[in-house]
N, CA, C and O atoms as CSV, one atom per row, in Angstrom:
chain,resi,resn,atom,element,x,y,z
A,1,UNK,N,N,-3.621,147.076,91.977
A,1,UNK,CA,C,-3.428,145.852,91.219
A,1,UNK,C,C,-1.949,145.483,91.189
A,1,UNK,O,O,-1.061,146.313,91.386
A,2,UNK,N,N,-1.766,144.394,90.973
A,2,UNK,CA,C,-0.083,143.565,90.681
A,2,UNK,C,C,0.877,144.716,89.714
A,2,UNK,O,O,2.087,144.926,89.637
A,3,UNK,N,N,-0.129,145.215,89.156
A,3,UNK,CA,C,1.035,145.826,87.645
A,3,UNK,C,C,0.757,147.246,88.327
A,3,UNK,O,O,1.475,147.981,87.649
A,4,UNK,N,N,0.262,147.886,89.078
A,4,UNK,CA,C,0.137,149.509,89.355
A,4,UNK,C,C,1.065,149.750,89.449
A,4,UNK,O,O,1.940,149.010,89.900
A,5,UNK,N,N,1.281,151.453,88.855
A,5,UNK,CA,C,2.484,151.922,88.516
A,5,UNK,C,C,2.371,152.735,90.050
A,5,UNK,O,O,1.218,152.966,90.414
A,6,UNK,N,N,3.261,153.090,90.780
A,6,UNK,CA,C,3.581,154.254,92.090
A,6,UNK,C,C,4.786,155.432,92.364
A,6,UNK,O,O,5.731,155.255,93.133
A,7,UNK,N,N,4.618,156.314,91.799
A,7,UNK,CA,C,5.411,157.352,92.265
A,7,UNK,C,C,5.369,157.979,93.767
A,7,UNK,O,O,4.304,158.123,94.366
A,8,UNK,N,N,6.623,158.335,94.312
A,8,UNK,CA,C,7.009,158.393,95.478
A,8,UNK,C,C,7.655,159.806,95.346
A,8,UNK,O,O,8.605,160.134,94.634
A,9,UNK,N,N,7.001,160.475,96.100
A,9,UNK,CA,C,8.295,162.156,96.211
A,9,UNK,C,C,8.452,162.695,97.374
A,9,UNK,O,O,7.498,162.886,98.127
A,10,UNK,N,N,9.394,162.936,97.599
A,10,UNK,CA,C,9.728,163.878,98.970
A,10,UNK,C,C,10.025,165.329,98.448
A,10,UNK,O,O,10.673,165.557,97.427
A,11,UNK,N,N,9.494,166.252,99.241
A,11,UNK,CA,C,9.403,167.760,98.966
A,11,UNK,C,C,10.156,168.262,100.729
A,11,UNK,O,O,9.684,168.134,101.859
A,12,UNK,N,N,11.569,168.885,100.205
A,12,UNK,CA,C,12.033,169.377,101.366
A,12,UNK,C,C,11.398,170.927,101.397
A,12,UNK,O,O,11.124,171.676,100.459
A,13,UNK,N,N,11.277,171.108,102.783
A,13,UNK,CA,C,11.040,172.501,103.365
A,13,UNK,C,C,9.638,173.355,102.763
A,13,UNK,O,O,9.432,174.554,102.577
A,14,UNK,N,N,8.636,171.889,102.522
A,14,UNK,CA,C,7.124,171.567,102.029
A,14,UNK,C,C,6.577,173.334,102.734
A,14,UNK,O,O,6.719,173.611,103.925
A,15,UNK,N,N,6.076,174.148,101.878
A,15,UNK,CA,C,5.106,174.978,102.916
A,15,UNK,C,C,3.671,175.211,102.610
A,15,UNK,O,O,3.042,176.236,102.871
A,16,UNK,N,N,3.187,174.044,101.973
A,16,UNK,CA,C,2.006,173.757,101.449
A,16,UNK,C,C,0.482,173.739,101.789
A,16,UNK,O,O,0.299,174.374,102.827
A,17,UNK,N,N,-0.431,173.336,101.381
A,17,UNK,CA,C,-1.616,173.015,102.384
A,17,UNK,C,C,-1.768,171.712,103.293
A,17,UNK,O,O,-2.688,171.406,104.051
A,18,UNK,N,N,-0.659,171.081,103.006
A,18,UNK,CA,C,-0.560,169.919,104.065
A,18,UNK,C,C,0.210,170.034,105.279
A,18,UNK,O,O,0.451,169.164,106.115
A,19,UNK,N,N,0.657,171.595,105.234
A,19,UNK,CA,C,1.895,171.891,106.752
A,19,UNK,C,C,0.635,172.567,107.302
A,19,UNK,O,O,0.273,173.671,106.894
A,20,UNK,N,N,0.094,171.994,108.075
A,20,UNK,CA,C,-0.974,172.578,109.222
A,20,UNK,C,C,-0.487,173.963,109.667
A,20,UNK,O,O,-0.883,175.100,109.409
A,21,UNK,N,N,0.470,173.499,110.395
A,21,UNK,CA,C,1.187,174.951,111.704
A,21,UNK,C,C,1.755,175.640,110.928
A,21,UNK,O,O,1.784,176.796,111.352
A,22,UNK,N,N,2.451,175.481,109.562
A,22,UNK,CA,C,3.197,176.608,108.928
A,22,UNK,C,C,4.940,176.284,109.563
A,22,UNK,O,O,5.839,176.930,109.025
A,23,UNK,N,N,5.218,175.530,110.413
A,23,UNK,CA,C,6.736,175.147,110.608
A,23,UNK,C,C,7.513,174.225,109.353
A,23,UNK,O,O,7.128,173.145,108.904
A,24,UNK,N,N,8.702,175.000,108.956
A,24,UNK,CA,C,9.253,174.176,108.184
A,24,UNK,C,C,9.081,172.279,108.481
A,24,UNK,O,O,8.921,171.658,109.532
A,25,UNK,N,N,9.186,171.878,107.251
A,25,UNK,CA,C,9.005,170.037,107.252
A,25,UNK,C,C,9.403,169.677,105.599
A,25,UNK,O,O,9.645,170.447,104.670
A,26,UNK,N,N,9.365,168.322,105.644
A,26,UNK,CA,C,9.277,167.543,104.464
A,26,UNK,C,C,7.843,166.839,104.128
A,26,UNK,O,O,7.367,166.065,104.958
A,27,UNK,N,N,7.134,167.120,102.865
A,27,UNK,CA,C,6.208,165.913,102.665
A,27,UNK,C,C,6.496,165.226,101.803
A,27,UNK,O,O,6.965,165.574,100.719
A,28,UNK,N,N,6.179,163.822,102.279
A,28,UNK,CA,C,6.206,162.677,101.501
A,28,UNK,C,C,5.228,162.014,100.442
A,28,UNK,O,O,4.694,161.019,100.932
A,29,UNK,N,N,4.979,162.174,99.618
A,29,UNK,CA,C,3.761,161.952,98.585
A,29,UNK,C,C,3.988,160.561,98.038
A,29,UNK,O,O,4.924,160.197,97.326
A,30,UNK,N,N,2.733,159.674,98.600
A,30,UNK,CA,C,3.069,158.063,97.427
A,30,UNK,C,C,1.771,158.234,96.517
A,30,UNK,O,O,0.651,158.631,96.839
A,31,UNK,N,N,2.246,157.830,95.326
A,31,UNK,CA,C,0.463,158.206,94.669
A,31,UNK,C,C,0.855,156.533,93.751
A,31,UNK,O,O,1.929,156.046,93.397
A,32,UNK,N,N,-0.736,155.990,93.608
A,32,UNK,CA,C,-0.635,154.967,92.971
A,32,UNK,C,C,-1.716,155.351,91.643
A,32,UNK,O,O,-2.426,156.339,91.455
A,33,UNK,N,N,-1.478,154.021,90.776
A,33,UNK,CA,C,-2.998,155.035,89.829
A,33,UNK,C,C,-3.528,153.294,89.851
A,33,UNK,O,O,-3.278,152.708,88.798
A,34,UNK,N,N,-4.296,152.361,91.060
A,34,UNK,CA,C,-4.650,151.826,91.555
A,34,UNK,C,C,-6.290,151.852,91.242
A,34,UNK,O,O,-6.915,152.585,90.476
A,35,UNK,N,N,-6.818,150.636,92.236
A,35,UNK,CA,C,-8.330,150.932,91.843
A,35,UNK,C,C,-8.763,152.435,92.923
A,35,UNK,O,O,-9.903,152.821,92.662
A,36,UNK,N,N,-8.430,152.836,93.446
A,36,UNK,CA,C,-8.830,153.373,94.282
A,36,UNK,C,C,-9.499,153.465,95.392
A,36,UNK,O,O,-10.447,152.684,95.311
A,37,UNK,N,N,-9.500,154.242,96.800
A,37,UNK,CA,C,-10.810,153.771,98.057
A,37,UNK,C,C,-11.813,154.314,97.855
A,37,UNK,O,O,-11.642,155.497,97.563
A,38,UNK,N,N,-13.238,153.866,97.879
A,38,UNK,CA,C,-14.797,154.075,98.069
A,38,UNK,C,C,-14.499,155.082,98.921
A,38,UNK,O,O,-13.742,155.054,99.891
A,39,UNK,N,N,-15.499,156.455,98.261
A,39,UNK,CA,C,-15.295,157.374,99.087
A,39,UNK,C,C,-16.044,157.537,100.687
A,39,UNK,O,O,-15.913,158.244,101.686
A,40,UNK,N,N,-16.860,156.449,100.232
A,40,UNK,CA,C,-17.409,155.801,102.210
A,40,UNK,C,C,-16.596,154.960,102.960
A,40,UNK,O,O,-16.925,154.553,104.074
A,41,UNK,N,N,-15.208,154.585,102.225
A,41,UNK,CA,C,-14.558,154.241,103.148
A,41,UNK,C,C,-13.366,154.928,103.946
A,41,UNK,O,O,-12.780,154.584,104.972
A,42,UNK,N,N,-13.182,156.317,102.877
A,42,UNK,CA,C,-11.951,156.724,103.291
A,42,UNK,C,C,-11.973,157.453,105.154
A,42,UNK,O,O,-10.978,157.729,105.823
A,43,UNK,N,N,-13.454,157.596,105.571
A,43,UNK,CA,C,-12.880,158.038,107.177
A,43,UNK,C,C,-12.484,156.850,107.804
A,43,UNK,O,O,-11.938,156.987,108.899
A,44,UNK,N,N,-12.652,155.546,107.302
A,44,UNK,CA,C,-12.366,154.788,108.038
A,44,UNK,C,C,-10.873,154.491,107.737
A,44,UNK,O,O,-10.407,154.779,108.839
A,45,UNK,N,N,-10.116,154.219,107.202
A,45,UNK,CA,C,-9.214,153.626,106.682
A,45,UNK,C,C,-7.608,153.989,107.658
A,45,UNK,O,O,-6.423,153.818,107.372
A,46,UNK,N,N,-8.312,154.554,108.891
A,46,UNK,CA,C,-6.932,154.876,109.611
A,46,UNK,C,C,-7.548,154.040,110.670
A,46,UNK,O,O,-6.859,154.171,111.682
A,47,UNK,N,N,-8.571,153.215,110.887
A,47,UNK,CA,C,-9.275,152.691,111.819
A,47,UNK,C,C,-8.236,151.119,112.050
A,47,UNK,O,O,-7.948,150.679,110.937
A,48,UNK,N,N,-7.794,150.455,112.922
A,48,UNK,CA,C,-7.083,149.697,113.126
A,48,UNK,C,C,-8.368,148.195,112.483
A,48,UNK,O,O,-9.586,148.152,112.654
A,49,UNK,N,N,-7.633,147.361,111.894
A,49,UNK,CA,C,-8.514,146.009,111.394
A,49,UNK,C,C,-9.307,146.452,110.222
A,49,UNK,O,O,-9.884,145.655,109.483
A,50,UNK,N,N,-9.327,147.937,110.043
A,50,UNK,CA,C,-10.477,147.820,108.399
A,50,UNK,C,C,-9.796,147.738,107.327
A,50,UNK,O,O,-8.726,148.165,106.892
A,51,UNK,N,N,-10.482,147.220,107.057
A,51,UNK,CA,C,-10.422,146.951,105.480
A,51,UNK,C,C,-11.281,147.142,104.155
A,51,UNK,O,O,-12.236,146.451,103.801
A,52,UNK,N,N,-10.875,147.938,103.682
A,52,UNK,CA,C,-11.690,148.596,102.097
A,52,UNK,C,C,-12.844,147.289,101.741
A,52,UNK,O,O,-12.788,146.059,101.707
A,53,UNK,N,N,-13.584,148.034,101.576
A,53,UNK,CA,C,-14.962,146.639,100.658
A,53,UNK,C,C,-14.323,146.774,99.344
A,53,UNK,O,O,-15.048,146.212,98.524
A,54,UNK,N,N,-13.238,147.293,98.763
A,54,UNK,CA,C,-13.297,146.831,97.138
A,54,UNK,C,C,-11.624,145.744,97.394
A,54,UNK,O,O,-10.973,145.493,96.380
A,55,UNK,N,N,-11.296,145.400,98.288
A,55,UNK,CA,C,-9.594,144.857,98.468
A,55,UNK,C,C,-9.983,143.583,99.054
A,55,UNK,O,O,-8.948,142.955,99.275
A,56,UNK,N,N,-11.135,142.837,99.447
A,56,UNK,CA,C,-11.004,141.118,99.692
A,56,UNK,C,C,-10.122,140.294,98.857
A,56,UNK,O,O,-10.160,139.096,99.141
A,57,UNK,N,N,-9.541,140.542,98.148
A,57,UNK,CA,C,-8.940,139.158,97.466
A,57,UNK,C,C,-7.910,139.525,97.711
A,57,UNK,O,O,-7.132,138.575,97.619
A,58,UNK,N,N,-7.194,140.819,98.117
A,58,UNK,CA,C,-5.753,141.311,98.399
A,58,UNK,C,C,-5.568,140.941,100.061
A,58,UNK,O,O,-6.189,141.739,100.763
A,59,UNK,N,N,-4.879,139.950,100.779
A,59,UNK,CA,C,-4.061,140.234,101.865
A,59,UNK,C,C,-3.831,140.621,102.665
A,59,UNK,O,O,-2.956,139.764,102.795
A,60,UNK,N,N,-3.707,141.288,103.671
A,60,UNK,CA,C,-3.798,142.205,104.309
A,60,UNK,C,C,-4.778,141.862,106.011
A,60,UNK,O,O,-5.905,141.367,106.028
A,61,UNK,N,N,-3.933,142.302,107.362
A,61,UNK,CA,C,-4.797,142.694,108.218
A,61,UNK,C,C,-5.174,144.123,108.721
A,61,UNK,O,O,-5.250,144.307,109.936
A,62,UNK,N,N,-5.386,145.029,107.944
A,62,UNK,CA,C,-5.564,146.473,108.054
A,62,UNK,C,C,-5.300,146.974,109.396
A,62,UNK,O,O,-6.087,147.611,110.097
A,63,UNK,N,N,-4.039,146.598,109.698
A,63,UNK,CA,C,-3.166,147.527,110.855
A,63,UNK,C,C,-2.261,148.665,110.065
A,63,UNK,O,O,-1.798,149.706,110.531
A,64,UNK,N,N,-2.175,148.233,108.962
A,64,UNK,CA,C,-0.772,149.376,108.278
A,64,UNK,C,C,-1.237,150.763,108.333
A,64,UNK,O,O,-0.653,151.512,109.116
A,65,UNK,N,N,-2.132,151.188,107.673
A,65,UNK,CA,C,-2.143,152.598,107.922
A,65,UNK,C,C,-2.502,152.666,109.402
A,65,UNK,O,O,-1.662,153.406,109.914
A,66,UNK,N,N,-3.168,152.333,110.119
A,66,UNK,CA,C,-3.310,152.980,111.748
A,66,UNK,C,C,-2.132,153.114,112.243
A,66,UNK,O,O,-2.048,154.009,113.084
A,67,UNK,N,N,-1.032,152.443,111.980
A,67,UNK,CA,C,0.441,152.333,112.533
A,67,UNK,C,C,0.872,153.219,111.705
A,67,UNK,O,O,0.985,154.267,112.341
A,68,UNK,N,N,1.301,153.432,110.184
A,68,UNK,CA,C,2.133,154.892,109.838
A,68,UNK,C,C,1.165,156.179,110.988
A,68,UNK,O,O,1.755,156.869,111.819
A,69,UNK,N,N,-0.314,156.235,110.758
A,69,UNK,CA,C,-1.063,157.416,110.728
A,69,UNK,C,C,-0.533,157.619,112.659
A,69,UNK,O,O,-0.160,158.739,113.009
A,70,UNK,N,N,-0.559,156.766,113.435
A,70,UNK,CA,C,-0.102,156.794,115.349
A,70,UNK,C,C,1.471,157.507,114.883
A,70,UNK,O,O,1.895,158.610,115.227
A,71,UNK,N,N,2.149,156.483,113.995
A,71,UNK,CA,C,3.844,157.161,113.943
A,71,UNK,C,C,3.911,158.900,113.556
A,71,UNK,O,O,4.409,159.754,114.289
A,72,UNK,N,N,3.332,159.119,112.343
A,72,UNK,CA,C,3.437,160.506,111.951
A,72,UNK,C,C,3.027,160.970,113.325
A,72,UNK,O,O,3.945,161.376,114.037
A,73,UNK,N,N,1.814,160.980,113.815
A,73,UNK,CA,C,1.274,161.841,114.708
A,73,UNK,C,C,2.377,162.218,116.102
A,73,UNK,O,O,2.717,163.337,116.488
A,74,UNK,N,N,2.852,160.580,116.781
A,74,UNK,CA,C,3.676,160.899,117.357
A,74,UNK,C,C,4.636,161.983,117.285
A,74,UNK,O,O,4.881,162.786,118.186
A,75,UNK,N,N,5.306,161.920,115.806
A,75,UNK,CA,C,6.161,162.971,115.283
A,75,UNK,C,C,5.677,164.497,115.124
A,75,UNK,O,O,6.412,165.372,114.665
A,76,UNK,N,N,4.402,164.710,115.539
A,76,UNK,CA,C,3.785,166.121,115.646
A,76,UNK,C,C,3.374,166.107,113.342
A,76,UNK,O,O,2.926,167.022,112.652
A,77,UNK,N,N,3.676,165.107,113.052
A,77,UNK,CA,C,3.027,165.657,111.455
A,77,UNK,C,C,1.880,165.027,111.686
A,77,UNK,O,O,1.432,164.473,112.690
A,78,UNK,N,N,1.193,165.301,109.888
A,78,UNK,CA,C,0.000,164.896,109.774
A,78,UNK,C,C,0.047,163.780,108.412
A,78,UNK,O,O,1.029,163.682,107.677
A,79,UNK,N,N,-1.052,163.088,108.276
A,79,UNK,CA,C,-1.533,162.357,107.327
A,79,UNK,C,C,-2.491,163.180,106.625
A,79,UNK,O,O,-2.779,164.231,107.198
A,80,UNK,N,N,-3.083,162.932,105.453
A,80,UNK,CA,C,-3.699,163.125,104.319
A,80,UNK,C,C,-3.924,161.707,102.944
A,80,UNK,O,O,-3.076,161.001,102.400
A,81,UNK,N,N,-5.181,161.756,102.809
A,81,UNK,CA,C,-5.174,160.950,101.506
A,81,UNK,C,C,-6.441,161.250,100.578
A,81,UNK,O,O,-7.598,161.414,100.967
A,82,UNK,N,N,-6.039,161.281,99.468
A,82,UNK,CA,C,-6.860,161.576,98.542
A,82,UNK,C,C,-7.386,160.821,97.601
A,82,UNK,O,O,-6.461,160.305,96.973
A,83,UNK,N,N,-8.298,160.536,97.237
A,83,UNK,CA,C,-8.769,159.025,96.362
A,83,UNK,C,C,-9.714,159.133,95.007
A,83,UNK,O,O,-9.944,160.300,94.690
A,84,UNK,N,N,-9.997,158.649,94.594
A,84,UNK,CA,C,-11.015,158.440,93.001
A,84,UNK,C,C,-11.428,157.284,92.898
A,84,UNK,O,O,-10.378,156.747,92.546
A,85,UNK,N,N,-12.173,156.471,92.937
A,85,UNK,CA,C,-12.130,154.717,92.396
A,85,UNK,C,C,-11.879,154.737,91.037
A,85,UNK,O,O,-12.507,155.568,90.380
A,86,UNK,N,N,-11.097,154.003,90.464
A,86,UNK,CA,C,-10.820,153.935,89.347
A,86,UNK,C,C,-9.655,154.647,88.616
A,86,UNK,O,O,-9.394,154.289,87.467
A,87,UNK,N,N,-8.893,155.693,89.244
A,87,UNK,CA,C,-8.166,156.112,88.941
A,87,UNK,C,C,-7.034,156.092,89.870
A,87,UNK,O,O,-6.086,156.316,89.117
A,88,UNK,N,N,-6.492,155.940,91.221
A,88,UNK,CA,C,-5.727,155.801,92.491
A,88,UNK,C,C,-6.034,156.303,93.439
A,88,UNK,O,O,-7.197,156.667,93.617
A,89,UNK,N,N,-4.873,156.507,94.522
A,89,UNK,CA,C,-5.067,156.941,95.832
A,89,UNK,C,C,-3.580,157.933,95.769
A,89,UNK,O,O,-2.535,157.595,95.213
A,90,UNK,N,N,-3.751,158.807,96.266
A,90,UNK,CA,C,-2.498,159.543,96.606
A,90,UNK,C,C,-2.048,159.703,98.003
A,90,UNK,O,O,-2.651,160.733,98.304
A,91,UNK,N,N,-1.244,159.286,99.271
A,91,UNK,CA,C,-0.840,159.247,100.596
A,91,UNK,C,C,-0.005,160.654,100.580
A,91,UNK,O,O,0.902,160.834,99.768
A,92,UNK,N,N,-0.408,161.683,101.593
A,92,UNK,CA,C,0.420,162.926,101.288
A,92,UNK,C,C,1.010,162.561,103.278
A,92,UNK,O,O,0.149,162.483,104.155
A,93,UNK,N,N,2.302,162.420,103.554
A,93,UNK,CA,C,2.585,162.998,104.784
A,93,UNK,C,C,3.333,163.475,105.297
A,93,UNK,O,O,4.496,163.077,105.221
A,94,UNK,N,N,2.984,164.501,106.018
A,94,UNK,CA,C,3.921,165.641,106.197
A,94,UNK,C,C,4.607,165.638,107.299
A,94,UNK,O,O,3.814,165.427,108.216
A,95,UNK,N,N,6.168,165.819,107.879
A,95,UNK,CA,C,6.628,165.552,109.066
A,95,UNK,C,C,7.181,167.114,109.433
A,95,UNK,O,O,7.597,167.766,108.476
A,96,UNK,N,N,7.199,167.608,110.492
A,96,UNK,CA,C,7.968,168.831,110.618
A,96,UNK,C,C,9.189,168.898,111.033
A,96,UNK,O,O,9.615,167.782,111.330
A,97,UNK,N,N,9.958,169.765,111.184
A,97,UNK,CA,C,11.628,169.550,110.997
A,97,UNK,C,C,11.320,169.879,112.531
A,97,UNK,O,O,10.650,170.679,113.184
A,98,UNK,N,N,12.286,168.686,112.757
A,98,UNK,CA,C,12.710,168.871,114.296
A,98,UNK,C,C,14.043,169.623,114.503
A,98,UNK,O,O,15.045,169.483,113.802
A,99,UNK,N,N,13.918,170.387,115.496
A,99,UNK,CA,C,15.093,171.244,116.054
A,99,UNK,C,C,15.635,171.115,117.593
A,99,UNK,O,O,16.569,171.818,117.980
């Protein structure tokens, strides 16, 4: 919604359940407390052109996440997201330290 509140954190040298391989990285956490995604939509939502059935009146041509989710990957990290309807969405992504 217009008024959702969003916290943003970066966690250096992350060794969490979101570091797949176990190589040092940073994750990036955005969490909103939003309406949240339908949990039948969340495999789709890295799909290029979709768009959530609860977000029609919001904007959007649902390229954004397929484009972060291609960038991380390029970078050898991963994506993650976690959801509730009614309570937010949390974006977890993890990049690994390049050497």
């Amino acid at each position: 919604s217009k008024n959702s509140k969003v916290e943003i954190r970066a966690i250096n040298n992350y060794e969490g359940k979101y570091n797949l391989n176990g190589n040092p990285g940073i994750l990036f956490q955005f969490k909103d407390y939003g309406r949240g995604i339908p949990k039948e939509d969340l495999p789709k939502i890295f799909e290029r052109f979709f768009r959530s059935s609860n977000v029609n009146e919001i904007a959007g041509t649902g390229l954004g996440l397929a484009i972060v989710k291609d960038l991380i990957e390029a970078h050898k990290g991963h994506f993650f997201v976690e959801s509730e309807l009614g309570k937010g969405t949390t974006f977890n992504l993890f990049l690994p330290q390049i050497v």
